[in-house]
ZADO-1210 file (C-alpha; in nm, 4 decimals, padded with zeros to 6 digits):
<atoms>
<atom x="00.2580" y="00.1696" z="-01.4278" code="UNK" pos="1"/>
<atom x="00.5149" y="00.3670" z="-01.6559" code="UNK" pos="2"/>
<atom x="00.2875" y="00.5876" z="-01.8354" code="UNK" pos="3"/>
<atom x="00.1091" y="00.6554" z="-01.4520" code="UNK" pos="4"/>
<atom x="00.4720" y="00.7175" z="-01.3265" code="UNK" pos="5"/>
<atom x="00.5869" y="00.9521" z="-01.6466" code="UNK" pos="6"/>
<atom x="00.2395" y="01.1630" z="-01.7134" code="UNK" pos="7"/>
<atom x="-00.0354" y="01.0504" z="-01.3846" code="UNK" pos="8"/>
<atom x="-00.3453" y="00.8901" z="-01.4372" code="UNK" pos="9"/>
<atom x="-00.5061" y="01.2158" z="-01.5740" code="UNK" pos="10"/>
<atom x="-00.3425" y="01.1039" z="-01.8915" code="UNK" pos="11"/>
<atom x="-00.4023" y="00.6996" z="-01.8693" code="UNK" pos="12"/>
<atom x="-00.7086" y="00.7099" z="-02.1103" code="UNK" pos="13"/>
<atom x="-00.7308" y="00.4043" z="-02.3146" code="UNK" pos="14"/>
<atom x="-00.6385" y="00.5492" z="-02.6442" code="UNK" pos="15"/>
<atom x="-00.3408" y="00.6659" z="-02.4849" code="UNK" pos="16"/>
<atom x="-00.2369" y="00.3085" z="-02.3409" code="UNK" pos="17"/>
<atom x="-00.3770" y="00.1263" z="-02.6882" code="UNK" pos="18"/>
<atom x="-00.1048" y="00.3761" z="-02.8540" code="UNK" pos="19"/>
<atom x="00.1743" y="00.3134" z="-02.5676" code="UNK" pos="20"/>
<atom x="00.1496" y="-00.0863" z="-02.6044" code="UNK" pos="21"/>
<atom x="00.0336" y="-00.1222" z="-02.9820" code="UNK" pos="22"/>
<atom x="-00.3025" y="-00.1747" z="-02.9336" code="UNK" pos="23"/>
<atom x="-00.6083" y="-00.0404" z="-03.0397" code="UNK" pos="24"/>
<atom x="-00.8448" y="00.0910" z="-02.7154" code="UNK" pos="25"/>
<atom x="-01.0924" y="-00.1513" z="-02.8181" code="UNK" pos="26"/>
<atom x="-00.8482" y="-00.4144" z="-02.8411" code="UNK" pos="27"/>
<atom x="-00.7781" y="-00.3224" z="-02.4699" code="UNK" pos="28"/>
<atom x="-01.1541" y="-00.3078" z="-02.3695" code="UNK" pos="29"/>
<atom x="-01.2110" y="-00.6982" z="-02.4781" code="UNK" pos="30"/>
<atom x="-00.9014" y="-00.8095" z="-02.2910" code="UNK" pos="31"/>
<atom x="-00.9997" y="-00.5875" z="-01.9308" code="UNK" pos="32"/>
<atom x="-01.3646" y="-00.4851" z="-02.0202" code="UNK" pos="33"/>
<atom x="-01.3487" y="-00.1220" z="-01.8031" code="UNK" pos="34"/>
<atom x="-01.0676" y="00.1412" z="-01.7631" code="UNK" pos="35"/>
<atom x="-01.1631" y="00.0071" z="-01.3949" code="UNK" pos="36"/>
<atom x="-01.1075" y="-00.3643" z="-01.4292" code="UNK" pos="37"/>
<atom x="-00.7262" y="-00.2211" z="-01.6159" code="UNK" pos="38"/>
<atom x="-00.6372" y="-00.0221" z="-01.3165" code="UNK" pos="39"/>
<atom x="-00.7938" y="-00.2880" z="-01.0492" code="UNK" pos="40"/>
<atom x="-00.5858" y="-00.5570" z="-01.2569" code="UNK" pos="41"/>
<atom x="-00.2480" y="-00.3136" z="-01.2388" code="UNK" pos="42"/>
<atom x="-00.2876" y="-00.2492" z="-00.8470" code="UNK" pos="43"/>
<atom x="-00.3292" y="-00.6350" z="-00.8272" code="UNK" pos="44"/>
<atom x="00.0269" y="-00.6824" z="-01.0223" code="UNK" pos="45"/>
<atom x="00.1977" y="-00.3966" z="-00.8364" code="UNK" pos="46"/>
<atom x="00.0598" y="-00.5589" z="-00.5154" code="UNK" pos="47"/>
<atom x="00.2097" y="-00.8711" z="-00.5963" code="UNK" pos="48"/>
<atom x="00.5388" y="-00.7648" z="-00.6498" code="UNK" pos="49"/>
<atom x="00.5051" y="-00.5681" z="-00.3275" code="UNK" pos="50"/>
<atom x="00.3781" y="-00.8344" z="-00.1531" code="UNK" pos="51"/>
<atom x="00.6776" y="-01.0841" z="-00.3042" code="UNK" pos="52"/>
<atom x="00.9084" y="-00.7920" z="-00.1538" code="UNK" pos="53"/>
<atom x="00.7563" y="-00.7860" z="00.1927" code="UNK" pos="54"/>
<atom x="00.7393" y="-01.1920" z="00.2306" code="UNK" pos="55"/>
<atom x="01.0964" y="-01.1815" z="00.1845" code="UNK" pos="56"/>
<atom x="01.1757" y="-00.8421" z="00.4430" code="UNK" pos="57"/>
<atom x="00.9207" y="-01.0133" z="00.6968" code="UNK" pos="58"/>
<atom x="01.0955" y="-01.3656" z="00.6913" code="UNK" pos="59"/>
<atom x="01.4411" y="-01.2172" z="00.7251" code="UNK" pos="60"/>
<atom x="01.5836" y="-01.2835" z="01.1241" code="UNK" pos="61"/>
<atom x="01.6421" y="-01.0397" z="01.3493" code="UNK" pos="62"/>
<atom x="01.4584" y="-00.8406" z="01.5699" code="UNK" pos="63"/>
<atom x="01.0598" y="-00.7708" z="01.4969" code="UNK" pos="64"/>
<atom x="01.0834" y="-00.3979" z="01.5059" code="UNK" pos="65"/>
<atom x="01.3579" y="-00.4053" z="01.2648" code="UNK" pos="66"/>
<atom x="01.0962" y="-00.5863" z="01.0076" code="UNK" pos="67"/>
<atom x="00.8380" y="-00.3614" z="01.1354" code="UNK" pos="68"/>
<atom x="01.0319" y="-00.0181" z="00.9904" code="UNK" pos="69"/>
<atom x="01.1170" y="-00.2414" z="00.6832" code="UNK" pos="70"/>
<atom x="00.7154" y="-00.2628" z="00.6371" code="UNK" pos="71"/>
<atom x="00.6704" y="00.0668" z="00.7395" code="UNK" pos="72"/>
<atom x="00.8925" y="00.1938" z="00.4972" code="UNK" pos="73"/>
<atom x="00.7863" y="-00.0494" z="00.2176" code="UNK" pos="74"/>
<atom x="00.4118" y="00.0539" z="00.2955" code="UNK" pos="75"/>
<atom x="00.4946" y="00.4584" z="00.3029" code="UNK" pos="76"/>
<atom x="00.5050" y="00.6110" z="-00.0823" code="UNK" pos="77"/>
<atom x="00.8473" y="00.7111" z="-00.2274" code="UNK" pos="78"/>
<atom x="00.7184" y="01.0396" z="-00.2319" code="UNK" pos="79"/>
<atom x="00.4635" y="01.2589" z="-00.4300" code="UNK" pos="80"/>
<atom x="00.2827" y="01.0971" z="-00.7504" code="UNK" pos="81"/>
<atom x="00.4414" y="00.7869" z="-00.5973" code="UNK" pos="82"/>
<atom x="00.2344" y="00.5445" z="-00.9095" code="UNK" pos="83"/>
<atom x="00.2091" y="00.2878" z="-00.6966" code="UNK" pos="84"/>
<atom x="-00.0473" y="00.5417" z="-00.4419" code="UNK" pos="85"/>
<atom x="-00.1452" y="00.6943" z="-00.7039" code="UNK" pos="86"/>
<atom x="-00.3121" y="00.3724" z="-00.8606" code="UNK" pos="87"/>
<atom x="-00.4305" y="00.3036" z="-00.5399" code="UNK" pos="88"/>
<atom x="-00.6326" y="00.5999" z="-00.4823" code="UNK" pos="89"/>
<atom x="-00.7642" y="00.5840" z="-00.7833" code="UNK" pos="90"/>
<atom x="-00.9062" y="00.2681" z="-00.6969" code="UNK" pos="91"/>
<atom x="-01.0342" y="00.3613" z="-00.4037" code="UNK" pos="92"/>
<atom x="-01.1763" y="00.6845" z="-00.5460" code="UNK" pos="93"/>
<atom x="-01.3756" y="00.4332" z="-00.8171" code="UNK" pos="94"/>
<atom x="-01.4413" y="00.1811" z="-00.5486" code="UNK" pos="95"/>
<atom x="-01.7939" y="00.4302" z="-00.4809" code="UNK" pos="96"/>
<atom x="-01.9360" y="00.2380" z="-00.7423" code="UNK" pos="97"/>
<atom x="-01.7334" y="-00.0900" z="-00.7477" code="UNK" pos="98"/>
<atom x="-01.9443" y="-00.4050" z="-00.7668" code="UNK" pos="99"/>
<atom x="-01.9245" y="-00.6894" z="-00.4885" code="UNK" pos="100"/>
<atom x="-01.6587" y="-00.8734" z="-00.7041" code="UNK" pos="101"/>
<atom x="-01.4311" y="-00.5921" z="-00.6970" code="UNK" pos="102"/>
<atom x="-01.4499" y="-00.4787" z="-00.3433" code="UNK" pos="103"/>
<atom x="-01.3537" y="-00.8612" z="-00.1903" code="UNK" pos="104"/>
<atom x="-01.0678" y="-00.8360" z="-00.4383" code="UNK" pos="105"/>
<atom x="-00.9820" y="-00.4847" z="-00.2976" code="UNK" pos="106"/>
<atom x="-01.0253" y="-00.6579" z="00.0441" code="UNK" pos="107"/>
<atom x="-00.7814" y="-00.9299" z="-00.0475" code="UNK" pos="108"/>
<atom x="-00.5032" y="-00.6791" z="-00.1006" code="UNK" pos="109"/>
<atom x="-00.5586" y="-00.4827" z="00.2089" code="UNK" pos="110"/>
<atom x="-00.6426" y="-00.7892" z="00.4283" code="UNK" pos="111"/>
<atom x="-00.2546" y="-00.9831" z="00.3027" code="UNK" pos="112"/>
<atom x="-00.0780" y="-00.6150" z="00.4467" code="UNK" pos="113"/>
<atom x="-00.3288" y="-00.6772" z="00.7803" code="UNK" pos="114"/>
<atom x="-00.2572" y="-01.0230" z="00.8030" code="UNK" pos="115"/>
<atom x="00.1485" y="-00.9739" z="00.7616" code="UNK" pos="116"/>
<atom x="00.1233" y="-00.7032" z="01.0279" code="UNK" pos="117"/>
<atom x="-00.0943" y="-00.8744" z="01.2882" code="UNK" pos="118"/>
<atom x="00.2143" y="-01.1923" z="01.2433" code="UNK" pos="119"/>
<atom x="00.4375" y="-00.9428" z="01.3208" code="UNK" pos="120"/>
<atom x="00.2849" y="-00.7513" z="01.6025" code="UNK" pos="121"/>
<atom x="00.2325" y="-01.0745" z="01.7403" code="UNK" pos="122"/>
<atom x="00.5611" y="-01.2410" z="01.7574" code="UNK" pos="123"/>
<atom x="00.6827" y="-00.8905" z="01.8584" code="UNK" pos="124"/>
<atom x="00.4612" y="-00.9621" z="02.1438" code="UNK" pos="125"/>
<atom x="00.4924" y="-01.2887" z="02.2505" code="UNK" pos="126"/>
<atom x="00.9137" y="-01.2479" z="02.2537" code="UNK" pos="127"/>
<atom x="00.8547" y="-00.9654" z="02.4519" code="UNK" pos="128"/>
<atom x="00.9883" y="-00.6942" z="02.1928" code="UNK" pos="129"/>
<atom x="00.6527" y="-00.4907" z="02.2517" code="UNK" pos="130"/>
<atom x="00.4434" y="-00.4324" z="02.5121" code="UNK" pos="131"/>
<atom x="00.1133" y="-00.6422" z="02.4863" code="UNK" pos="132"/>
<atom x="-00.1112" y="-00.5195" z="02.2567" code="UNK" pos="133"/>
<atom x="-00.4406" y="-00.6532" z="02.0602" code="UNK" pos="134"/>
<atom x="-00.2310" y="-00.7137" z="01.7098" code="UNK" pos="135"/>
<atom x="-00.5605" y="-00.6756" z="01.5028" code="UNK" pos="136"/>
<atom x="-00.6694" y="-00.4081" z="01.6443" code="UNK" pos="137"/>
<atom x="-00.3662" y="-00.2284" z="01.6804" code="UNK" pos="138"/>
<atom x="-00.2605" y="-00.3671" z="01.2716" code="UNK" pos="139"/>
<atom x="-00.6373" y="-00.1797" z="01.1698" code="UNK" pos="140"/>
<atom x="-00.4900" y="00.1536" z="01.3817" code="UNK" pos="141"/>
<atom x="-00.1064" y="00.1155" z="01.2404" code="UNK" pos="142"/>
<atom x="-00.2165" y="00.0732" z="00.9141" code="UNK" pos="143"/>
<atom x="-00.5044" y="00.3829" z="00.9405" code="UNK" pos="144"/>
<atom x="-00.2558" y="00.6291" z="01.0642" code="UNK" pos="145"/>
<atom x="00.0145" y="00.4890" z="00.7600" code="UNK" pos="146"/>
<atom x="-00.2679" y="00.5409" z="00.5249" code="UNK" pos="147"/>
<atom x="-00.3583" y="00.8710" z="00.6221" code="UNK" pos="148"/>
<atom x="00.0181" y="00.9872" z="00.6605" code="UNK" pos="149"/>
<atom x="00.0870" y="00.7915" z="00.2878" code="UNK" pos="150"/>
<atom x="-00.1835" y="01.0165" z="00.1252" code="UNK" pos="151"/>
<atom x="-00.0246" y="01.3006" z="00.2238" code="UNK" pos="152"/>
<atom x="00.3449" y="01.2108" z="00.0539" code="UNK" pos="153"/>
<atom x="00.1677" y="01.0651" z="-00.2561" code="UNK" pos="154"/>
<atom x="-00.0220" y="01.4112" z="-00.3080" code="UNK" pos="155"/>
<atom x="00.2719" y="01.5877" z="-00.2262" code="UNK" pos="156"/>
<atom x="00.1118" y="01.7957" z="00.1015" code="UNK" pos="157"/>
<atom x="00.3381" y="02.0285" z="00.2115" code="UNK" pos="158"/>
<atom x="00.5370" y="01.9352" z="00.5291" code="UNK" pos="159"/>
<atom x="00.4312" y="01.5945" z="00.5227" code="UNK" pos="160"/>
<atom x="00.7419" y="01.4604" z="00.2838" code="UNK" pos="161"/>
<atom x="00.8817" y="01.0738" z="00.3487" code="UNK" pos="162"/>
<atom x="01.1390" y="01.0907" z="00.5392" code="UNK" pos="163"/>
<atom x="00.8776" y="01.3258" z="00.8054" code="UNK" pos="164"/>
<atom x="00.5952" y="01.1304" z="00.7922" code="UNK" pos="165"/>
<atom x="00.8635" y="00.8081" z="00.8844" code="UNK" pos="166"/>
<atom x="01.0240" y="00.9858" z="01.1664" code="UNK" pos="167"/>
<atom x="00.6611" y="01.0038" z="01.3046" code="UNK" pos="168"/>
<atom x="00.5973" y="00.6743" z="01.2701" code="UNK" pos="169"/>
<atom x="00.8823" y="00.5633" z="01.4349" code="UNK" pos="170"/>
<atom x="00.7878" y="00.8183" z="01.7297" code="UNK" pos="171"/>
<atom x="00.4675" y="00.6300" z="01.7197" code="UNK" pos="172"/>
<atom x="00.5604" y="00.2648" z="01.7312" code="UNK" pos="173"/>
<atom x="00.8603" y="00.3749" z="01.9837" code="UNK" pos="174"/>
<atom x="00.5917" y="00.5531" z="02.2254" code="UNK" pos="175"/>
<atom x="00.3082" y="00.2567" z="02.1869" code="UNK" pos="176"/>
<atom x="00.4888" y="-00.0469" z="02.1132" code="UNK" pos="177"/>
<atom x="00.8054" y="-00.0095" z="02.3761" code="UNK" pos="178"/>
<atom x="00.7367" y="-00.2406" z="02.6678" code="UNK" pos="179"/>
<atom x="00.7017" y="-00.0411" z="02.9667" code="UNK" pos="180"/>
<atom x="00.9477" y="-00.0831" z="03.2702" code="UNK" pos="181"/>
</atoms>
């Protein structure tokens, strides 16, 4: 995650790690077997952590759209060449050719950010904090419209910096979540 942070993945060939961590790129190769298992294997560590972090923001009290901004914030990138997007588009971008193994564990990752959101939505719900909404459905929307917004910060897309792209998702969850009357 360090040498994606400090030079991008352009630069993360596996001489270049084997000479960051002592090892020889063959050495590295018999431990992951791909530059693809590596980087699958790093988003499942930074996910981890991430997901430690958002256990512990979800199960805090207080009202659910407090938690929600906490995991909208926590989902959005810090900004452009954010490592932690980057990785993950990588991923996805190598995921064209990913074998069955690798997709579910993709799937595993994205499913524990559904299945934290749909909680939420739906506790949200049934204390009356938000209108009545399908939480899976509107979790698969949420998290569509983060991901789009997120690729534009971690790219660095002009006019579409962090702290924008979180004022419009606040619009959003304030115009479709606030019960009506």
């Amino acid at each position: 995650m360090e040498m994606i942070a400090d030079r991008g993945l352009e630069q993360l060939t596996m001489a270049a790690l084997g000479r960051e961590v002592g090892m020889s790129s063959g050495h590295l190769l018999y431990y992951f077997g791909s530059k693809d298992e590596l980087l699958l294997r790093t988003l499942e560590w930074s996910e981890g952590r991430l997901g430690a972090e958002r256990g512990r923001l979800l199960a805090r009290p207080g009202p659910a759209r407090a938690r929600l901004d906490a995991y909208v914030e926590l989902y959005v990138p810090q900004g452009h060449r954010d490592p932690h997007w980057i990785l993950w588009l990588e991923v996805w971008n190598r995921s064209l050719n990913a074998d069955e193994k690798g997709r579910d564990r993709q799937a595993a990752i994205e499913g524990s950010w559904h299945r934290d959101l749909v909680a939420l939505l739906a506790e949200g719900v049934s204390r009356g904090e938000f209108r009545a909404v399908d939480a899976d459905r509107y979790a698969t929307r949420l998290r569509a419209l983060l991901d789009g917004f997120s690729i534009h910060v971690a790219i660095g897309l002009r006019g579409t910096g962090r702290d924008q792209v979180l004022a419009h998702a606040r619009e959003f969850l304030d115009e479709t979540l606030t019960p009506q009357g």
